[in-house]
Every structure is written in structure tokens, then in C-alpha cells.
C-alpha positions in Angstrom: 37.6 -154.1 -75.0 34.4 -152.1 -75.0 32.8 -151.3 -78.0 29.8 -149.2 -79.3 27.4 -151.4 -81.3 24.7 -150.9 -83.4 21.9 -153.5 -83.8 20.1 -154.6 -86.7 17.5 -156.9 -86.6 13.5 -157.5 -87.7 13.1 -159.2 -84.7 12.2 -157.0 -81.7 12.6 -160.0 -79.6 15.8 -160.8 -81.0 17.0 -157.5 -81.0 16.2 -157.5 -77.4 18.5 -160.6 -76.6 21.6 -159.6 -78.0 21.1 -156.3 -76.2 21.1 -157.9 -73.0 24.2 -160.0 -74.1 25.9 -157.0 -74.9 25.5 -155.3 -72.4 26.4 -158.1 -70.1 29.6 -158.3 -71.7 30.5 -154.6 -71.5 29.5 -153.5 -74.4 27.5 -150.3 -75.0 24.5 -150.6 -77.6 24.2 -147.3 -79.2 21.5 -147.9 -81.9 18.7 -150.6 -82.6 17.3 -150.8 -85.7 14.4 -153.1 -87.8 15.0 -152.0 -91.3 17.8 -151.4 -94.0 17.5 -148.5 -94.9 17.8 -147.2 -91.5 21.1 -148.9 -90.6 22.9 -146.1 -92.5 21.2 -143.2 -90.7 22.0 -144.9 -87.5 25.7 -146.0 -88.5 25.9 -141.4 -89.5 24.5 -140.4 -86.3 26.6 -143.2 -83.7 29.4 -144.0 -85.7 29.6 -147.7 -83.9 33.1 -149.7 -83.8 30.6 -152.6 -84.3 27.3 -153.7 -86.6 25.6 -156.7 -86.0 22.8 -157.6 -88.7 21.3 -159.9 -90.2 21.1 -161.2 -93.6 18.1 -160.2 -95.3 15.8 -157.4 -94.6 12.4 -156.7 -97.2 13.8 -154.1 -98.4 17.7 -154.7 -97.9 20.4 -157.5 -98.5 22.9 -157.6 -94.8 25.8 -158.2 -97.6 25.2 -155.4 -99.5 24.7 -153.3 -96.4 27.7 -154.7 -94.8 30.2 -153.7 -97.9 28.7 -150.0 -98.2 29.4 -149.4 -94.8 33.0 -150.9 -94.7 33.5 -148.5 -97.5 32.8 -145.5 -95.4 34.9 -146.9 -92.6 37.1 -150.0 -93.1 38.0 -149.9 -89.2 34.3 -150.9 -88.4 34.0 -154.7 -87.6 30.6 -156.0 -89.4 28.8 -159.3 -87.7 25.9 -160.6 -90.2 23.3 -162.8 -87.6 21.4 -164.8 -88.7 18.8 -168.0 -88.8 20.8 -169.7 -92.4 23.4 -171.7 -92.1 23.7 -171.6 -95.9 27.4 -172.2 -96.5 27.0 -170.2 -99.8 25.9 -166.9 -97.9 28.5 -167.6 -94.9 31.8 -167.7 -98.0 30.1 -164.7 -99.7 29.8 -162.6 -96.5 33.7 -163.3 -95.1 34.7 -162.5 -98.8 33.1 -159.3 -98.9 35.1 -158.4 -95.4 32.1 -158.9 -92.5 34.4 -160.1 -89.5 32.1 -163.1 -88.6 28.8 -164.8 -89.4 26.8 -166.2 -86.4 24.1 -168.3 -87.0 21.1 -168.0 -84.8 20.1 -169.0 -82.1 23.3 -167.5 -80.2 24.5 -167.9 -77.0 26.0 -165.1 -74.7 29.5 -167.6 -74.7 29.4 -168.1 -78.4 29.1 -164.4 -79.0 31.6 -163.5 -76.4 34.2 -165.7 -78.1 33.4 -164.3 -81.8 33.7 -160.4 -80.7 37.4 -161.0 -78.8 38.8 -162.8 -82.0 37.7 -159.7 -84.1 
């Protein structure tokens, strides 16, 4: 199934990989974003089924990020990205709700199988 996804990532680079993946896969990328903060005014204006981010921004935490927007839509499924496998951040993020935790480098198989079991 299609969905509408929003990208957040400090990584241009990154950023620019998974958009290509997406897209690849059917998807339509709606927003890309490098910061935080503007995750939220991006998440207003496109209102995406999906958000891929990663864990830490300078001046957000993915986690936190993830939980406020579940609480403005539950329906929206949350994918944190990113470069620690730290199994401490991986149990906090699926208790909070995020959907799945990918830990970079990704593949365009790996991500294909995460987004049809959410």
C-alpha cells in the first residue's frame, strides 16, 4: 500500500537514499526535513501516514518527537532510523509506540520488509 512519508534526517545524504528507496517502492515522500523542531511544521502541513527519523537531533530527542506526534494522530506509523544499535534506545522507542527501529546502514529489501509488517 502506498503511503505518504515524511523524512527526518541530519543527513542530506541520507535523506537522499531513503528517498530514492521510497520512491522505488511506491511510496510518495511528501516532506524532508534536517531538524526537530521542524518535523512538526511538516507533519501540520502534509499530514503523512508515515515518519521516518532518527534518534537524536541537536536540538530534539526522535523519542520524544515520535510520542508527541502519535498523540496528535495515533493512526500515523513512526520509524526512528538510526546509526545505534543500543538495545536500551531500541526497548524504549517500541514501548513508547514507534512501529519499528531500523538501524543504519539500510537496505531497500530490509526497509521494504519493515514498512509491509506495519
Amino acid at each position: 500500500m502506498k503511503k505518504k512519508v515524511l523524512i527526518a534526517d541530519r543527513c542530506k545524504f541520507f535523506r537522499a537514499e531513503l528517498k530514492k528507496m521510497l520512491i522505488e517502492l511506491g511510496h510518495e515522500v511528501v516532506a524532508e526535513v534536517s531538524t526537530g523542531s521542524k518535523v512538526f511544521l511538516e507533519y501540520a502541513a502534509t499530514r503523512p501516514d508515515l515518519v521516518i527519523l532518527e534518534l537524536i537531533f541537536p536540538d530534539k530527542n526522535g523519542i520524544e518527537i515520535a510520542t508527541r506526534i502519535m498523540g496528535i494522530e495515533s493512526k500515523t506509523k513512526i520509524v526512528i532510523c538510526s546509526g545505534s544499535g543500543n538495545e536500551r534506545f531500541i526497548r524504549k522507542a517500541l514501548f513508547e509506540g514507534v512501529s519499528s527501529y531500523l538501524v543504519k546502514p539500510i537496505t531497500k529489501a530490509h526497509l521494504e520488509a519493515e514498512l509491509n509488517n506495519i
